[in-house]
VEXKOLLO-116600 format. One record per residue (C-alpha): x, y, z; residue in one letter. Coordinates in steps of 0.2 Angstrom, whole numbers. Layout:
// residues N
[node [X; Y; Z]; "A"]
...
END
This chain:
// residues 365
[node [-113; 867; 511]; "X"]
[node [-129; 860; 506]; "X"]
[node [-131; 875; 493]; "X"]
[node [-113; 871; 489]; "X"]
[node [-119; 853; 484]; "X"]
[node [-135; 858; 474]; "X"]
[node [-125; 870; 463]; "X"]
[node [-113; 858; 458]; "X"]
[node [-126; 843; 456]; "X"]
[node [-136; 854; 445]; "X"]
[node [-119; 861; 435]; "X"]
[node [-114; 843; 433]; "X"]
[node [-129; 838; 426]; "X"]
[node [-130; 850; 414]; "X"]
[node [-112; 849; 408]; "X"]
[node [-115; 829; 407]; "X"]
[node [-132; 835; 396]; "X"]
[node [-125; 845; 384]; "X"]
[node [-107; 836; 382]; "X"]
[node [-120; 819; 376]; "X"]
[node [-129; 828; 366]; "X"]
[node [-113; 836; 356]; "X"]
[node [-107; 818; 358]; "X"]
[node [-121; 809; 348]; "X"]
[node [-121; 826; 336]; "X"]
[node [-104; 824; 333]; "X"]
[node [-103; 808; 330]; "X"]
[node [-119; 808; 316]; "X"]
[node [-109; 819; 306]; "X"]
[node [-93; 811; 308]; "X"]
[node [-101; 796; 302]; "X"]
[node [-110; 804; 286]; "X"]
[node [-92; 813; 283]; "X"]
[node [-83; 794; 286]; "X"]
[node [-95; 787; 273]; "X"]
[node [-93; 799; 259]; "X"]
[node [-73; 796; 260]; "X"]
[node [-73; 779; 258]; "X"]
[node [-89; 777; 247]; "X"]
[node [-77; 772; 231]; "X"]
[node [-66; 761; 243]; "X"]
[node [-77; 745; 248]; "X"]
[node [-76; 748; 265]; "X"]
[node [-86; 740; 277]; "X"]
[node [-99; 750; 288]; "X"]
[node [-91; 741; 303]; "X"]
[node [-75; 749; 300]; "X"]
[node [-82; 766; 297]; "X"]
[node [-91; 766; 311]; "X"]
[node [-74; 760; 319]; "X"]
[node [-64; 776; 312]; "X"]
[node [-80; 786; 319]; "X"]
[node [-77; 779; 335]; "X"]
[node [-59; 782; 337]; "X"]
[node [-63; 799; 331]; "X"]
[node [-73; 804; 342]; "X"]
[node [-63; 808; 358]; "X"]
[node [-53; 821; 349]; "X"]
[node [-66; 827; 343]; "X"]
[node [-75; 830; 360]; "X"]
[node [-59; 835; 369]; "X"]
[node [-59; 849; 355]; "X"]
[node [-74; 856; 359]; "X"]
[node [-73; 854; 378]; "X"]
[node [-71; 875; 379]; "X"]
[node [-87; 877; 369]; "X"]
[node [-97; 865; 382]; "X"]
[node [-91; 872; 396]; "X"]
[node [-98; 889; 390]; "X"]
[node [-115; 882; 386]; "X"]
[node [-117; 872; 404]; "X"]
[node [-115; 890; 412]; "X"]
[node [-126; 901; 403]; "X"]
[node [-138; 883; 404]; "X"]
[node [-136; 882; 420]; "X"]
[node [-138; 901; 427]; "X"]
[node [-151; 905; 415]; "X"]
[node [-163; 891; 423]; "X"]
[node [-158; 898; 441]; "X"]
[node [-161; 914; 435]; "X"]
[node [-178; 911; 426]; "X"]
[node [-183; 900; 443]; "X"]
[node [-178; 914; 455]; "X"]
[node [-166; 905; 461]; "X"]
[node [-151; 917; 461]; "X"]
[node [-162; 930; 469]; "X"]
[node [-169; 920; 482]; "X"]
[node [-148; 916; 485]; "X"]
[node [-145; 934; 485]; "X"]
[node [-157; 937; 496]; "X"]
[node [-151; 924; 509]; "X"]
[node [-134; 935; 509]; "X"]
[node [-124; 923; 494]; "X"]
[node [-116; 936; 483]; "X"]
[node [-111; 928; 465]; "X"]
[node [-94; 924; 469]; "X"]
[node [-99; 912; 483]; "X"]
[node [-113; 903; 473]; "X"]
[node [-99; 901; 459]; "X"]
[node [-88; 891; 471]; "X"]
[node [-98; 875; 468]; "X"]
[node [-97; 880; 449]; "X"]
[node [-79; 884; 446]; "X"]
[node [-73; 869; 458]; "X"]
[node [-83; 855; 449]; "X"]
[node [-73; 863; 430]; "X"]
[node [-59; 861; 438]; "X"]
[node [-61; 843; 442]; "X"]
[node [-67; 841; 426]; "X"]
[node [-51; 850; 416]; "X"]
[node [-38; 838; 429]; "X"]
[node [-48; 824; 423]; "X"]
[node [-47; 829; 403]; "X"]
[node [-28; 831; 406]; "X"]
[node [-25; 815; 417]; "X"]
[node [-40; 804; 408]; "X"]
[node [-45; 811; 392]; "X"]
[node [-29; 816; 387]; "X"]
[node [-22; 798; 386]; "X"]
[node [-40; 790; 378]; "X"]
[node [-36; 803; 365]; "X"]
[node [-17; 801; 360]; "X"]
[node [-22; 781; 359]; "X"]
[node [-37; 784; 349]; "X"]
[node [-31; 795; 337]; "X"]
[node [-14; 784; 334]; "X"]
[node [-25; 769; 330]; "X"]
[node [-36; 780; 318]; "X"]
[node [-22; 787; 309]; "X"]
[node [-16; 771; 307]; "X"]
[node [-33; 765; 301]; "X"]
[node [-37; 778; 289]; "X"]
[node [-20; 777; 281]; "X"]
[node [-21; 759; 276]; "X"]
[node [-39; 759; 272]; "X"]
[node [-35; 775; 260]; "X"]
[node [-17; 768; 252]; "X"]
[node [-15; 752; 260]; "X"]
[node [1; 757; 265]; "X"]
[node [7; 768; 281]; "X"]
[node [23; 778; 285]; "X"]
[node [27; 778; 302]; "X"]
[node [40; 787; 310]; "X"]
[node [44; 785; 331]; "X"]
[node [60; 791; 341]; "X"]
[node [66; 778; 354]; "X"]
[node [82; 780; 364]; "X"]
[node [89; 769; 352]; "X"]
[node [86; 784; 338]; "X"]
[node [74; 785; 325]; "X"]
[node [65; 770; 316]; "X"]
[node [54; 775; 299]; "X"]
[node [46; 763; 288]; "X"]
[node [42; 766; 269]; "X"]
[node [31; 757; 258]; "X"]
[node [28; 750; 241]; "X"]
[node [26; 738; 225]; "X"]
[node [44; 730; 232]; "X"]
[node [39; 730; 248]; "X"]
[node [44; 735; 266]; "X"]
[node [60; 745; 272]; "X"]
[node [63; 748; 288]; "X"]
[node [75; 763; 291]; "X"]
[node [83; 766; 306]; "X"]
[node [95; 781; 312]; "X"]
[node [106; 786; 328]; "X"]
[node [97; 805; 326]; "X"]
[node [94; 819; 310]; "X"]
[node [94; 837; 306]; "X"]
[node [81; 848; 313]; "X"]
[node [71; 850; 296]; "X"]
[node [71; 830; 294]; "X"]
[node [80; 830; 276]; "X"]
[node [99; 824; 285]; "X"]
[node [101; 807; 296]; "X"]
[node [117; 798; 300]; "X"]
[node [122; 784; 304]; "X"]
[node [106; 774; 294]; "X"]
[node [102; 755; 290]; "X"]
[node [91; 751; 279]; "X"]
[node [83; 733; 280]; "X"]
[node [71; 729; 266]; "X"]
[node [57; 715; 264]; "X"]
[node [52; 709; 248]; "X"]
[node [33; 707; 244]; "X"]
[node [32; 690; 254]; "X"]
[node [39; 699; 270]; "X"]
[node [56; 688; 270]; "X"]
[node [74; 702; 269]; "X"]
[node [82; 704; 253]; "X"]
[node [97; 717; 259]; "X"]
[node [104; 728; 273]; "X"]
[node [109; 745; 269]; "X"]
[node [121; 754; 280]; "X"]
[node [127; 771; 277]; "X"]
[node [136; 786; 286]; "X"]
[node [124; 801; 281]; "X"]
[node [108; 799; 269]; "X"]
[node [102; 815; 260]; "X"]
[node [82; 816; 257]; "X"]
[node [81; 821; 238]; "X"]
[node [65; 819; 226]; "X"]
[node [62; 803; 224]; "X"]
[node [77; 794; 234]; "X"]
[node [89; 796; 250]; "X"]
[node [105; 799; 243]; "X"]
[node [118; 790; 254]; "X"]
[node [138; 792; 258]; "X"]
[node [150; 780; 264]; "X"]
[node [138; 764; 259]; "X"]
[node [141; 745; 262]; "X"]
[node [126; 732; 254]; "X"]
[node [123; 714; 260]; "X"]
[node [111; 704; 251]; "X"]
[node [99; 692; 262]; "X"]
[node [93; 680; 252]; "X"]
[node [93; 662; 257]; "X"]
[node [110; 652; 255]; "X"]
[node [119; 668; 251]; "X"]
[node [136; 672; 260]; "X"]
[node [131; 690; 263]; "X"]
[node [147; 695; 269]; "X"]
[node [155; 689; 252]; "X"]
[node [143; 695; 240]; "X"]
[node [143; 713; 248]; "X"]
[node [148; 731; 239]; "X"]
[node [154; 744; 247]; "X"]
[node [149; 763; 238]; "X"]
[node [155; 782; 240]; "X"]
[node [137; 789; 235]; "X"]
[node [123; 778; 232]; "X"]
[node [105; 781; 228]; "X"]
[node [90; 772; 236]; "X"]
[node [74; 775; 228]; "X"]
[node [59; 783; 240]; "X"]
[node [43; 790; 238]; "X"]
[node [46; 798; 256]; "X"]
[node [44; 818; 256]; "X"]
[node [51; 830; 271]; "X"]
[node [33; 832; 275]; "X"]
[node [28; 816; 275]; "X"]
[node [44; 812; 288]; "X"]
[node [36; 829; 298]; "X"]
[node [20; 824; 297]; "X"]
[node [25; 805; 303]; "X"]
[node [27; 816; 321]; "X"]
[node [7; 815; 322]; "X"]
[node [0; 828; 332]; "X"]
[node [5; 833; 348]; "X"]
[node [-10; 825; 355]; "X"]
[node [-8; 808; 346]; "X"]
[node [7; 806; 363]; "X"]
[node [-2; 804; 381]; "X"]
[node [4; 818; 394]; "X"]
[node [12; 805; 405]; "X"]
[node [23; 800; 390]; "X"]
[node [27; 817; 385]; "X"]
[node [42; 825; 393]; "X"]
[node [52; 808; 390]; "X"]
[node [46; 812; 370]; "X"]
[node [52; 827; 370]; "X"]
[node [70; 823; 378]; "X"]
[node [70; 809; 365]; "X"]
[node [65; 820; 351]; "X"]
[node [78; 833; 356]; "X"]
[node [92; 821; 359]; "X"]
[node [87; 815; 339]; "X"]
[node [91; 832; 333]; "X"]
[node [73; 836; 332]; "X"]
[node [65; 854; 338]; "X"]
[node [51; 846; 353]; "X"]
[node [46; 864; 353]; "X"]
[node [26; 862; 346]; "X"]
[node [27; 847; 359]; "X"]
[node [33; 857; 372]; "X"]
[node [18; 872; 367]; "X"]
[node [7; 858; 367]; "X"]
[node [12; 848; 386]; "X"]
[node [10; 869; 394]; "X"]
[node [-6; 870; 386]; "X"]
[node [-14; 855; 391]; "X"]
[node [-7; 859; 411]; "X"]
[node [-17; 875; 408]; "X"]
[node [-32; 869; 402]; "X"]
[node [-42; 866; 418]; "X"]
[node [-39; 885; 422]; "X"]
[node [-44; 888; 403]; "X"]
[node [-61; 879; 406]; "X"]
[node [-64; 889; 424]; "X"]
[node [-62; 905; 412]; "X"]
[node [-76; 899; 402]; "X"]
[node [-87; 895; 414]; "X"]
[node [-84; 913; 424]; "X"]
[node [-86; 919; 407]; "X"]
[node [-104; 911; 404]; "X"]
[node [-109; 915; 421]; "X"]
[node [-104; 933; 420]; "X"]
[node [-117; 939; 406]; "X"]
[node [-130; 927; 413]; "X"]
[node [-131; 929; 432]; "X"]
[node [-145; 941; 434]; "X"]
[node [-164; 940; 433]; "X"]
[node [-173; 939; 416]; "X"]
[node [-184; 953; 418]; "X"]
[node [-171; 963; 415]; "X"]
[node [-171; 959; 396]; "X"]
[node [-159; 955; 384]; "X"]
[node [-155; 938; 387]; "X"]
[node [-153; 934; 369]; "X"]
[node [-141; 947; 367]; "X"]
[node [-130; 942; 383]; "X"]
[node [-129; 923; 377]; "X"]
[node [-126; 927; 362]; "X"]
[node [-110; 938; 369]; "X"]
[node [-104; 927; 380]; "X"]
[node [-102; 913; 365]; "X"]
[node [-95; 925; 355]; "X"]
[node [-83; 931; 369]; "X"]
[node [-80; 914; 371]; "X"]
[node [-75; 909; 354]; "X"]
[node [-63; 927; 352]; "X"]
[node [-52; 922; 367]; "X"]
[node [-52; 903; 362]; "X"]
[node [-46; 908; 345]; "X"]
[node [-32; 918; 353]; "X"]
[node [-27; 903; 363]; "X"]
[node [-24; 895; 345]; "X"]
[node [-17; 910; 339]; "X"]
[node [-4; 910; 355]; "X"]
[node [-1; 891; 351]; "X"]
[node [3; 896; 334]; "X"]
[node [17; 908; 338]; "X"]
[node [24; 897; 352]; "X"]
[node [28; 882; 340]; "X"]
[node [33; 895; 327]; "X"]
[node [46; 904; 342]; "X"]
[node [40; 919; 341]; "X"]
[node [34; 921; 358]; "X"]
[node [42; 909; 373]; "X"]
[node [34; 892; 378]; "X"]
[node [26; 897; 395]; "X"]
[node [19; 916; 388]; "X"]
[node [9; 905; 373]; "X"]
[node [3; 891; 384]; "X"]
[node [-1; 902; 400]; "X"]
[node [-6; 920; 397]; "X"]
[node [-21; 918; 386]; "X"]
[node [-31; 908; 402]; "X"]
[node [-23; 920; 415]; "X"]
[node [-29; 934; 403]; "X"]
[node [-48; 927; 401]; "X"]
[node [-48; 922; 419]; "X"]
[node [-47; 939; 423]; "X"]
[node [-57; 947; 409]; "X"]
[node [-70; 936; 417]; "X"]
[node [-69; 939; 434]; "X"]
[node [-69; 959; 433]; "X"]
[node [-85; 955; 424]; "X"]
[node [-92; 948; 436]; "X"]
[node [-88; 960; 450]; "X"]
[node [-93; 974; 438]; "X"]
[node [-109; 965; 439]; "X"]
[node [-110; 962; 458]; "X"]
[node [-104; 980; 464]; "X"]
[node [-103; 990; 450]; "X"]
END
């Protein structure tokens, strides 16, 4: 037990090491990056340092695989180099029972990224989309899906219309059952627009069965209001910028996730890149033990041997070959070409085993 606690002291430690220095490395250069966007735009350095701030947790949760790695081979080539490992070996501890400490303290620390990080992230990155937007246009377009239906706001010279809808088509270019309530410039409503079916076109929403009501002050709105077959509202609004409105998977905390996805699917929406997403994250603390098994795997012996170069250098490259068929499994999840579970689960299950026949090739064979 006490060899149990020194392993994982010393795996923590290093993990917490290297994940500050990628932390202050990270943010230097989101920082530069942040700066050069905005150099034309009179932005203040408080706020740039802001949007790298909020930044950041992404960021870090991005590269959480990579540290992983690194903390192993860290960590097992300093027990190597200090005859550590043999001296364990030669007390009767194979490899797989000094990894215990290891491969417990990853886990803990891929349940906390899902249940902790997780959330820091989807907050952060919502407030720095938000951010960036109105400090690169001054405007944003935000799209949400409540269980009252969709709500979408469009900007520009005129002003502010909100747009609300009971659901839409899959591809985001039909919505029924739509009001329109715009501001002018000073923020007061000018007119409520309500319409049976709107139609994204270039340019405008091209809407059926219509009824107008002006809301100016001292106006009767009911006795100044048209009624239209067709009528066109003008937009800047594109089917990509509706889509994109989505934000990332990421930008909605776990815990808020399944009721998204039931909302997004009750609007007419595919939740399916969500649904790719909320598997992915649930298998992202076995992901992380794969890593570290990885790392350990071509670092677990004693450097007179040789070729320590050579093995760290495989075991990153390992490393970023199976992370980048995760992605690619995540890619033909959303795109439904494989099911939900086989993208989310089978690239962890598969490098989990990859790694631990490695390492009892290295122990017995």
């Amino acid at each position: 037990m006490i060899l149990h606690r020194y392993f994982a002291r010393r795996f923590l430690v290093t993990f917490l090491g290297i994940f500050f220095v990628f932390f202050l490395l990270l943010a230097l250069v989101d920082l530069v990056e942040q700066l050069r966007r905005f150099a034309a735009d009179g932005i203040g350095f408080n706020r740039i340092a802001q949007l790298t701030l909020l930044n950041l947790p992404r960021a870090m949760s991005d590269i959480l695989p990579l540290i992983m790695i690194l903390s192993a081979i860290t960590l097992f080539l300093s027990l190597a180099r200090s005859s550590e490992l043999v001296v364990t070996r030669a007390a009767g501890r194979s490899a797989l029972i000094v990894l215990l400490a290891p491969v417990t303290v990853a886990l803990v620390i891929g349940g906390l990224a899902v249940a902790i990080l997780n959330p820091i992230v989807a907050v952060t990155s919502k407030q720095y989309a938000g951010l960036f937007d109105s400090y690169r246009s001054g405007v944003t377009d935000v799209l949400s899906v409540s269980p009252e239906g969709l709500w979408l706001r469009q900007g520009g010279d005129e002003g502010q219309t909100v747009i609300r809808a009971q659901r839409a088509n899959p591809e985001a270019t039909i919505f029924y059952n739509v009001t329109f309530l715009t501001y002018d410039a000073e923020g007061g409503p000018s007119r409520r627009i309500e319409a049976d079916q709107v139609t994204l076109v270039p340019g405008a929403w091209a809407a059926n069965g219509v009824k107008i009501w002006p809301l100016e002050l001292n106006t009767n709105a009911e006795a100044l209001s048209e009624t239209h077959a067709t009528y066109m509202i003008p937009s800047d609004l594109t089917q990509e910028r509706i889509r994109d409105s989505f934000g990332q998977p990421d930008a909605i905390s776990i815990w808020d996730l399944p009721a998204y996805v039931a909302q997004l699917e009750a609007a007419g929406f595919s939740a399916r890149r969500h649904q790719v997403w909320f598997q992915m994250e649930m298998a992202r603390p076995l992901f992380l033990t794969a890593m570290l098994l990885i790392g350990a795997a071509f670092t677990m012996r004693h450097v007179r041997f040789g070729g320590t170069g050579v093995a760290v250098l495989s075991a990153v490259l390992l490393g970023f070959t199976l992370f980048y068929i995760r992605n690619f499994a995540q890619i033909m999840g959303e795109n439904g070409q494989i099911p939900v579970i086989l993208a989310a689960w089978t690239p962890p299950v598969a490098s989990l085993l990859l790694a631990l026949g490695l390492l009892l090739n290295m122990e017995d064979g």
